[in-house]
PDB file as gemmi writes it, atoms N, CA and C in Angstrom:
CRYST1    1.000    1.000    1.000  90.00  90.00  90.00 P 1                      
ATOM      1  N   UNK A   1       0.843  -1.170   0.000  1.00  0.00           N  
ATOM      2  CA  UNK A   1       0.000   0.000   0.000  1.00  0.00           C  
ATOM      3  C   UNK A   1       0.895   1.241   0.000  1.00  0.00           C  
ATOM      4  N   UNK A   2       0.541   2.339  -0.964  1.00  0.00           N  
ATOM      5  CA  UNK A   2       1.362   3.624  -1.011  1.00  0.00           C  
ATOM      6  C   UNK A   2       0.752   4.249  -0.010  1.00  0.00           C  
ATOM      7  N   UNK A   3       1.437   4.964   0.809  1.00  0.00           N  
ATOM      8  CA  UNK A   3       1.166   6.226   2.005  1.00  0.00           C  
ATOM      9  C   UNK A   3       1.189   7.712   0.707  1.00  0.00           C  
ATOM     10  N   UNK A   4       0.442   7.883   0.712  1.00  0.00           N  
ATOM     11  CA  UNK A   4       0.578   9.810   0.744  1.00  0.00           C  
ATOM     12  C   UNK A   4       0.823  10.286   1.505  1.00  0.00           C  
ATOM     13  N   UNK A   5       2.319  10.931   0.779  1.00  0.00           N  
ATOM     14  CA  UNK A   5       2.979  11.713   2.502  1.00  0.00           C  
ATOM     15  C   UNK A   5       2.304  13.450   2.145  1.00  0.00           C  
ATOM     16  N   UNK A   6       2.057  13.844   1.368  1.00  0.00           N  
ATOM     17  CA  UNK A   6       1.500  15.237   1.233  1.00  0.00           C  
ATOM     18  C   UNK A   6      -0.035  15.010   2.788  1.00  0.00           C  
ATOM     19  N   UNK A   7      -0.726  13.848   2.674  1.00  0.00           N  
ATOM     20  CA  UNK A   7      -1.790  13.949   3.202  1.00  0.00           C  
ATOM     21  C   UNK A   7      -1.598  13.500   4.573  1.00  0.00           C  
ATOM     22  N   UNK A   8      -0.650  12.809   4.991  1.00  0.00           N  
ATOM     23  CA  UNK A   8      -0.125  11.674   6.121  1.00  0.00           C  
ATOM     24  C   UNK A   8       0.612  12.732   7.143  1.00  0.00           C  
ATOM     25  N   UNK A   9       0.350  12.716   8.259  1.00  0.00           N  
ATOM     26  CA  UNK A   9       1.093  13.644   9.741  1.00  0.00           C  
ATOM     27  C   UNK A   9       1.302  12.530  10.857  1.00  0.00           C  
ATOM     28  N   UNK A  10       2.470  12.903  11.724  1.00  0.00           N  
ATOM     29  CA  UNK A  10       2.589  11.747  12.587  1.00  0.00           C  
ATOM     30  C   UNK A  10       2.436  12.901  13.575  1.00  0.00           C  
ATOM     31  N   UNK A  11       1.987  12.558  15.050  1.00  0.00           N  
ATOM     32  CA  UNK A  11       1.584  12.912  16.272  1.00  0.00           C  
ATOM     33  C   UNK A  11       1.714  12.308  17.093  1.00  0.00           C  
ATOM     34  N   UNK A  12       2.476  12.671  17.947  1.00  0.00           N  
ATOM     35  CA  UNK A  12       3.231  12.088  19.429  1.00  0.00           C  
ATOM     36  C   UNK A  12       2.146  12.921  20.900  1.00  0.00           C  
ATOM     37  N   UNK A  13       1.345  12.011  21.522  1.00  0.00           N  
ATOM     38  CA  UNK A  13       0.401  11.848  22.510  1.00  0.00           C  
ATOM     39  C   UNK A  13       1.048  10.850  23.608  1.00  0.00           C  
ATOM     40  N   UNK A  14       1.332  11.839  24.660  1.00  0.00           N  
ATOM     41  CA  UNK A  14       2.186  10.663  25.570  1.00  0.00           C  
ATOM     42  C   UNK A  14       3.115  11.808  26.799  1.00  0.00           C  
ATOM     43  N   UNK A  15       3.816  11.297  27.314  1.00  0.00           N  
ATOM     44  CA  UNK A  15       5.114  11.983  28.303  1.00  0.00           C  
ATOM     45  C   UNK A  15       5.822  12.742  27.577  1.00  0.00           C  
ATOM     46  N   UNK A  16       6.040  11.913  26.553  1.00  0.00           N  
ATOM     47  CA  UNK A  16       6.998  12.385  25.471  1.00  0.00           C  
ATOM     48  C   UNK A  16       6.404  13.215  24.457  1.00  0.00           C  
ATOM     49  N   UNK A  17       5.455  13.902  24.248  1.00  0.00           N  
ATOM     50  CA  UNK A  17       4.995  14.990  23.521  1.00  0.00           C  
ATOM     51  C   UNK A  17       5.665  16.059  22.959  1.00  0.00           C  
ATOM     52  N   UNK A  18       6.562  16.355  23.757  1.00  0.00           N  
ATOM     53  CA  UNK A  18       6.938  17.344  23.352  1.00  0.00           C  
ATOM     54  C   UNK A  18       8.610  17.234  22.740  1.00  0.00           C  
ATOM     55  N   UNK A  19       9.086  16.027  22.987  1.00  0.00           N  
ATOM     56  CA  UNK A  19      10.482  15.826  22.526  1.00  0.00           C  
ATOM     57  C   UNK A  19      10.866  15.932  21.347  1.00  0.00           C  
ATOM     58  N   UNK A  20      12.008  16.073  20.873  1.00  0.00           N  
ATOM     59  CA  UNK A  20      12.857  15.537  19.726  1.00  0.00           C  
ATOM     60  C   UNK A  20      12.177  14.723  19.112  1.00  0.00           C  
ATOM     61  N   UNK A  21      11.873  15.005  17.528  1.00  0.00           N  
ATOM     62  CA  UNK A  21      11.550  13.482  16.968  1.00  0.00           C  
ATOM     63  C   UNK A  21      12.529  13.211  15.921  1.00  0.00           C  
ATOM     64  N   UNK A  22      12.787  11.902  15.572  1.00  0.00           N  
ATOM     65  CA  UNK A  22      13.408  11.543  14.647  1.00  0.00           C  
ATOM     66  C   UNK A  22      12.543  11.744  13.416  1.00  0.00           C  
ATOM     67  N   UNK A  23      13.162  11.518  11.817  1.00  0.00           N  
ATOM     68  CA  UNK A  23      12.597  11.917  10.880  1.00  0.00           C  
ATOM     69  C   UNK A  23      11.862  10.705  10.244  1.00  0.00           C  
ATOM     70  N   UNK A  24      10.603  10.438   9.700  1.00  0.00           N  
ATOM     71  CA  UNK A  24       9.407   9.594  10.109  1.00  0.00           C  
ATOM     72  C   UNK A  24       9.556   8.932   8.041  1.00  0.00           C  
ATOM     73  N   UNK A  25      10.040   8.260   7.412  1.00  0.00           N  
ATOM     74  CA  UNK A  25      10.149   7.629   6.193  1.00  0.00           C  
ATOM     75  C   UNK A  25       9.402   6.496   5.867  1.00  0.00           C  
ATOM     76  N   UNK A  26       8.934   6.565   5.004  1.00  0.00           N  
ATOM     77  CA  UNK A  26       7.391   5.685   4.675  1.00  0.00           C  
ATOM     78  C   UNK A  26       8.331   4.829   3.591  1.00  0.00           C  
ATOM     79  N   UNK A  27       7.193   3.691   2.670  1.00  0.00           N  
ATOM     80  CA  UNK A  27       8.138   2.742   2.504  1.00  0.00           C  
ATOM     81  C   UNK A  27       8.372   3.145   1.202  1.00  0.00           C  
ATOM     82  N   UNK A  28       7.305   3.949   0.797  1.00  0.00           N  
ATOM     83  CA  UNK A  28       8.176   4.832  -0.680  1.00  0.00           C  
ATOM     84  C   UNK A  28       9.053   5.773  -0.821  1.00  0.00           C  
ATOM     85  N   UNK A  29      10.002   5.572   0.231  1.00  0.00           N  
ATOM     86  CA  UNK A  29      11.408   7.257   0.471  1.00  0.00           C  
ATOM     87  C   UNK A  29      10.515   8.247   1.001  1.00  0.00           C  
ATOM     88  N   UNK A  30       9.314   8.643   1.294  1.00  0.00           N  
ATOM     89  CA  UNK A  30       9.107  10.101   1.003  1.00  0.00           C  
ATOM     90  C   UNK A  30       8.384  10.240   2.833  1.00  0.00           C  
ATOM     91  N   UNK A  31       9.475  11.490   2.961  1.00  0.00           N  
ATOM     92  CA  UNK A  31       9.418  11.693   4.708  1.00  0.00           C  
ATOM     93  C   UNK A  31       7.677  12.326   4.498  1.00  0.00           C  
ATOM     94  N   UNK A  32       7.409  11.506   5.955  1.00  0.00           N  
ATOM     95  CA  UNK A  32       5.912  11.943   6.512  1.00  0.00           C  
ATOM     96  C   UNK A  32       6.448  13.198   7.815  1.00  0.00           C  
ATOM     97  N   UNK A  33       5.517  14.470   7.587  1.00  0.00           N  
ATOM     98  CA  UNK A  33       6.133  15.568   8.624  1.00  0.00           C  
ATOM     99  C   UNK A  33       5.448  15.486   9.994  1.00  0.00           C  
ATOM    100  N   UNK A  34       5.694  15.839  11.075  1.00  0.00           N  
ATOM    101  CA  UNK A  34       5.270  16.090  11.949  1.00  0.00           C  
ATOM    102  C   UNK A  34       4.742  17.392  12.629  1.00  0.00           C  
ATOM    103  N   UNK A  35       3.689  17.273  13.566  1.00  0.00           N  
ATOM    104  CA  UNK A  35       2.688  18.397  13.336  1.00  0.00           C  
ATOM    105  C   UNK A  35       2.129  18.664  14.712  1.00  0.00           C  
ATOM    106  N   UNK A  36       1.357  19.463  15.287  1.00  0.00           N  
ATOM    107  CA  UNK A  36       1.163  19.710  16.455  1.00  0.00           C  
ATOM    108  C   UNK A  36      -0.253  19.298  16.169  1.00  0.00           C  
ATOM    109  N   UNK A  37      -1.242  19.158  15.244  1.00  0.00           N  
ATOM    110  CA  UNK A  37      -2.645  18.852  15.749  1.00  0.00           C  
ATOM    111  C   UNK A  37      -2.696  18.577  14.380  1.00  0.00           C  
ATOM    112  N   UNK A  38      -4.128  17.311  14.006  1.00  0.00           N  
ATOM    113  CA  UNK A  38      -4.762  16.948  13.156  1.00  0.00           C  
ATOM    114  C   UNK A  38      -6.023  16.584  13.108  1.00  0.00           C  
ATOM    115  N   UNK A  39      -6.812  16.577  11.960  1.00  0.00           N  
ATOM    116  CA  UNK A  39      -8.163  16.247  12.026  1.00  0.00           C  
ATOM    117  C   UNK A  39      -8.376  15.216  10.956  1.00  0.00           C  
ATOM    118  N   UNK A  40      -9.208  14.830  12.116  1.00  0.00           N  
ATOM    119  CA  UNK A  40      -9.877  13.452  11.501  1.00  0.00           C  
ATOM    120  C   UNK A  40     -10.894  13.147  11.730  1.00  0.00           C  
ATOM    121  N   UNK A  41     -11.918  12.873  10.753  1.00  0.00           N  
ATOM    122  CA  UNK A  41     -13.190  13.349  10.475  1.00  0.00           C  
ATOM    123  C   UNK A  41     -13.729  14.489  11.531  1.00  0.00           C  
ATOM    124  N   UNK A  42     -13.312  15.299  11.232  1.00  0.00           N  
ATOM    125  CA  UNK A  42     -14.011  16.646  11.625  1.00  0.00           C  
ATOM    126  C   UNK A  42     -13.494  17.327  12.861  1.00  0.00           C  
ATOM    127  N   UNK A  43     -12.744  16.263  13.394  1.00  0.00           N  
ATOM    128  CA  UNK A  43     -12.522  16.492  14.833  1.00  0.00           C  
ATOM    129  C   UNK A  43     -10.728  16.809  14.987  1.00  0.00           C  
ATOM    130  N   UNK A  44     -10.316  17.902  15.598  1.00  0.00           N  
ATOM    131  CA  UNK A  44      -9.604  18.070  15.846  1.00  0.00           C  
ATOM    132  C   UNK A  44      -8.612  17.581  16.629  1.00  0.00           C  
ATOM    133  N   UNK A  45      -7.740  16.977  16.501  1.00  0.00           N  
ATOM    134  CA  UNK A  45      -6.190  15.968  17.782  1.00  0.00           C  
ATOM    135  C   UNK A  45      -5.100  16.915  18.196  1.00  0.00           C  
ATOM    136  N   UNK A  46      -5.251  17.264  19.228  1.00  0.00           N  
ATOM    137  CA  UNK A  46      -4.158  18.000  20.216  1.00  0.00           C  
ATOM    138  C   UNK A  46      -2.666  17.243  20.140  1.00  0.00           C  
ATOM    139  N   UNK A  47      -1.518  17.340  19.957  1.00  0.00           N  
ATOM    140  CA  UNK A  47      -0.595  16.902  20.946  1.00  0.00           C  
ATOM    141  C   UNK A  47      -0.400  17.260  22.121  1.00  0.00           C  
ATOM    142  N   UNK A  48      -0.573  16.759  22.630  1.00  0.00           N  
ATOM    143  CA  UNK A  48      -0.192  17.262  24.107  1.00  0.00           C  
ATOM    144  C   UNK A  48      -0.094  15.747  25.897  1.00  0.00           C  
ATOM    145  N   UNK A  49      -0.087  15.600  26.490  1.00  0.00           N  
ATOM    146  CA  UNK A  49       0.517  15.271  27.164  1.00  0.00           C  
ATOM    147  C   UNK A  49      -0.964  13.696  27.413  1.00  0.00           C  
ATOM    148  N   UNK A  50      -1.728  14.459  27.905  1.00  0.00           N  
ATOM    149  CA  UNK A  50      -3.152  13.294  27.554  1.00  0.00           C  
ATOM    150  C   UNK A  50      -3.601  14.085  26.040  1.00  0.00           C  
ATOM    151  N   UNK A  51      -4.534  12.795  26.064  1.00  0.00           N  
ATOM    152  CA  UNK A  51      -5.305  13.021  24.479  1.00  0.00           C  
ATOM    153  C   UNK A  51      -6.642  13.838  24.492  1.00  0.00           C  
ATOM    154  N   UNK A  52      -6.475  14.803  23.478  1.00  0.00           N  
ATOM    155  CA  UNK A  52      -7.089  16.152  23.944  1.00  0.00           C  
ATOM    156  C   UNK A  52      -7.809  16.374  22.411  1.00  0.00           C  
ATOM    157  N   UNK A  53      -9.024  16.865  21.773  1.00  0.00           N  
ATOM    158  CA  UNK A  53      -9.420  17.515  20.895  1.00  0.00           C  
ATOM    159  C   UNK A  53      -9.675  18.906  21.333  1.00  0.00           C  
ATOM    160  N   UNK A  54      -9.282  19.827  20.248  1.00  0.00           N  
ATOM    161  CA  UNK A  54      -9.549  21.176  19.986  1.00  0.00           C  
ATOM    162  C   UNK A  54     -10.840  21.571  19.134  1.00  0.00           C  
ATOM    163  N   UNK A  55     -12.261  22.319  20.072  1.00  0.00           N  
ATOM    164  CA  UNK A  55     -12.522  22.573  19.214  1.00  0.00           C  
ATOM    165  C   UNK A  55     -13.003  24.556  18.751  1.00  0.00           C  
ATOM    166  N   UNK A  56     -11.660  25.219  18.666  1.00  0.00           N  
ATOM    167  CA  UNK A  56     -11.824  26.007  18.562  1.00  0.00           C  
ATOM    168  C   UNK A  56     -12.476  26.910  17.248  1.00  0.00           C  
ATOM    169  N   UNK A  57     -11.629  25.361  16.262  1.00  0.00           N  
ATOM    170  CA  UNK A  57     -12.284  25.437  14.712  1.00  0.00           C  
ATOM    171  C   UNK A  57     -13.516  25.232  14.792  1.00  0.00           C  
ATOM    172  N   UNK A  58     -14.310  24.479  14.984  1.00  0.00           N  
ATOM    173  CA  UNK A  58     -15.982  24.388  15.819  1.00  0.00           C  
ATOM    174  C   UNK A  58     -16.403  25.333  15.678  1.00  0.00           C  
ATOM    175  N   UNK A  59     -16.058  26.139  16.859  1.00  0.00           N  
ATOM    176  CA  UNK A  59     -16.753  27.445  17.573  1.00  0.00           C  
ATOM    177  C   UNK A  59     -16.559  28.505  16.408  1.00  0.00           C  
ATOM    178  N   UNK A  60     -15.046  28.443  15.533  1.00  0.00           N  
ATOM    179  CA  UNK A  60     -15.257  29.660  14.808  1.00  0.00           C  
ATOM    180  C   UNK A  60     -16.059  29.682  13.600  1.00  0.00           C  
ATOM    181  N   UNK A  61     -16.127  28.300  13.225  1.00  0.00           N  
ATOM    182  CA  UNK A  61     -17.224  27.989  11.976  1.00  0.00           C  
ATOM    183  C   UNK A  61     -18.639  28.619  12.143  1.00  0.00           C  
ATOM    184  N   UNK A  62     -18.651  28.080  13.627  1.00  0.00           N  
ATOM    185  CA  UNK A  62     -20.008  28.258  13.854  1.00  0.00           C  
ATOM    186  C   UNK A  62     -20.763  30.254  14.199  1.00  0.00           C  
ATOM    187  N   UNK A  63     -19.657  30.686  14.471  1.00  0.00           N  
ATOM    188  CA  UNK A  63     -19.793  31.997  15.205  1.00  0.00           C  
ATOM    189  C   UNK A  63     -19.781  32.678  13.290  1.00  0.00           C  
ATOM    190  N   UNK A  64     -18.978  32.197  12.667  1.00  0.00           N  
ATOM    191  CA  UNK A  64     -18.673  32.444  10.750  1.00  0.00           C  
ATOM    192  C   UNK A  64     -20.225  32.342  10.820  1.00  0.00           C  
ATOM    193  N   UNK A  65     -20.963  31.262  10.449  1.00  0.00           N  
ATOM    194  CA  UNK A  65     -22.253  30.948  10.052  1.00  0.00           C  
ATOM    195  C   UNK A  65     -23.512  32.387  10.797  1.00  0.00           C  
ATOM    196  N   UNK A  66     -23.244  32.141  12.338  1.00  0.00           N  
ATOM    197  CA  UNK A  66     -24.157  32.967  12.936  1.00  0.00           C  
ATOM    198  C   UNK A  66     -23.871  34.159  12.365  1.00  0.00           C  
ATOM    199  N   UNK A  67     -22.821  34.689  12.126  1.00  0.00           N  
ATOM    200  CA  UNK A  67     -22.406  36.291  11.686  1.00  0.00           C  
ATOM    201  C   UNK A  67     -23.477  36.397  10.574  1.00  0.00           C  
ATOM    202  N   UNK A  68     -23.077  35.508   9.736  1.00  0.00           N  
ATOM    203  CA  UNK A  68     -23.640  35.761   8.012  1.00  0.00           C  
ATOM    204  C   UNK A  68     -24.951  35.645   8.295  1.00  0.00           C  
ATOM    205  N   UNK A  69     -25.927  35.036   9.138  1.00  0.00           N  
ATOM    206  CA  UNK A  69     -27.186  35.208   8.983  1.00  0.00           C  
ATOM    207  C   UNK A  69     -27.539  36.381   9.640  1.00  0.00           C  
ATOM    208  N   UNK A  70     -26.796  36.853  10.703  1.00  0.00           N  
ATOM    209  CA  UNK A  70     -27.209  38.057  12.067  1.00  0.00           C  
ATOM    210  C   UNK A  70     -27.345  39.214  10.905  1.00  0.00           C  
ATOM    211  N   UNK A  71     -26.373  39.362   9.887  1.00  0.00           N  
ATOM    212  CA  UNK A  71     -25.583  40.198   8.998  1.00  0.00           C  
ATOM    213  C   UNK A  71     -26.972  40.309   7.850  1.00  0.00           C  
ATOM    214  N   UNK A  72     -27.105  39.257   7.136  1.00  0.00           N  
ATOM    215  CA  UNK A  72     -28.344  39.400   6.356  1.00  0.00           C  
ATOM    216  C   UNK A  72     -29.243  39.799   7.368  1.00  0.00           C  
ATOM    217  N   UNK A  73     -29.906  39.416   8.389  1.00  0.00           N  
ATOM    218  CA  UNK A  73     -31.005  39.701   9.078  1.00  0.00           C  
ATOM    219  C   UNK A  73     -30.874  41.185   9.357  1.00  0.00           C  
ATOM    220  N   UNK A  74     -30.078  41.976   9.781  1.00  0.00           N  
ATOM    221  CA  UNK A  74     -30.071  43.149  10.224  1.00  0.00           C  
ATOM    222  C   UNK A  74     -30.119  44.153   9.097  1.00  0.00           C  
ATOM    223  N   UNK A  75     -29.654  43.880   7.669  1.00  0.00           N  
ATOM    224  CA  UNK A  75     -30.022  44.720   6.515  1.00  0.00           C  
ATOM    225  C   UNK A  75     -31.357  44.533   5.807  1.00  0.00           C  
ATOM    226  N   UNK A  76     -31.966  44.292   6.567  1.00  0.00           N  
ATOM    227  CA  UNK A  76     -33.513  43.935   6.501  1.00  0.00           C  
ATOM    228  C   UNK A  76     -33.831  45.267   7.127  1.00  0.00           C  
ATOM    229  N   UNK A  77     -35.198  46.309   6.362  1.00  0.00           N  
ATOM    230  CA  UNK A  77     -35.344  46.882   6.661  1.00  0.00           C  
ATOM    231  C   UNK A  77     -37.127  46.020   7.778  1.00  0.00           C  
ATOM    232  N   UNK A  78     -37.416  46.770   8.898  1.00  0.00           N  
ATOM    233  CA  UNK A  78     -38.427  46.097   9.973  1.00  0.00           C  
ATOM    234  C   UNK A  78     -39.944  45.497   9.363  1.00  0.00           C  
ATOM    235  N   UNK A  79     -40.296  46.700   8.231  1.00  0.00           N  
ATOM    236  CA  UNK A  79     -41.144  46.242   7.678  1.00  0.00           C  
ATOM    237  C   UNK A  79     -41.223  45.216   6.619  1.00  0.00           C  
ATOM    238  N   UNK A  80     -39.930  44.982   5.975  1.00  0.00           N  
ATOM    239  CA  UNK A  80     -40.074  43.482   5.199  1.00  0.00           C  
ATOM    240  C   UNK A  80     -40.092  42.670   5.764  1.00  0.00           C  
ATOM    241  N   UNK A  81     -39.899  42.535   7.058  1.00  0.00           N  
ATOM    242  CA  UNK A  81     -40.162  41.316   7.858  1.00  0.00           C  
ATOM    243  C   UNK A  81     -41.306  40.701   7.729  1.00  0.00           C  
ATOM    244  N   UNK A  82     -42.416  41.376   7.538  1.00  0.00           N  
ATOM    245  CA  UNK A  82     -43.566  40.815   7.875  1.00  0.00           C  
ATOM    246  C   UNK A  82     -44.066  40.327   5.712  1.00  0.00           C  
TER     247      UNK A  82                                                      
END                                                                             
């Protein structure tokens, strides 16, 4: 099986989180990089010491979405409302 290293991240979750890593070679030559957080299906992976999701991307999608409707709603003049 070929790895795609453009798409492929390695992540260290553990004591050792934060150390030195050695450089990570898949079996077709081509180095896989290392990264502080990844997502997978939708959900965000922390490195960090326990295993942690972030979901700050979440909140800003969601606060993105609320804007754009608050935003249309308020250039509404009162009487087209009805």
């Amino acid at each position: 099986m070929v790895i795609n290293s453009k798409k492929s991240f390695c992540l260290r979750i553990g004591q050792r989180h934060d150390m030195q890593y050695a450089s990570v070679i898949s079996s077709s030559v081509q180095v896989i990089q290392w990264t502080t957080e990844i997502r997978y299906l939708g959900v965000y992976i922390v490195r960090s010491r326990l295993s942690k999701c972030s979901l700050d991307i979440c909140k800003w999608s969601f606060y993105r979405a609320a804007n754009a409707v608050f935003g249309k709603l308020g250039d509404m003049h009162p009487k087209t409302l009805y």
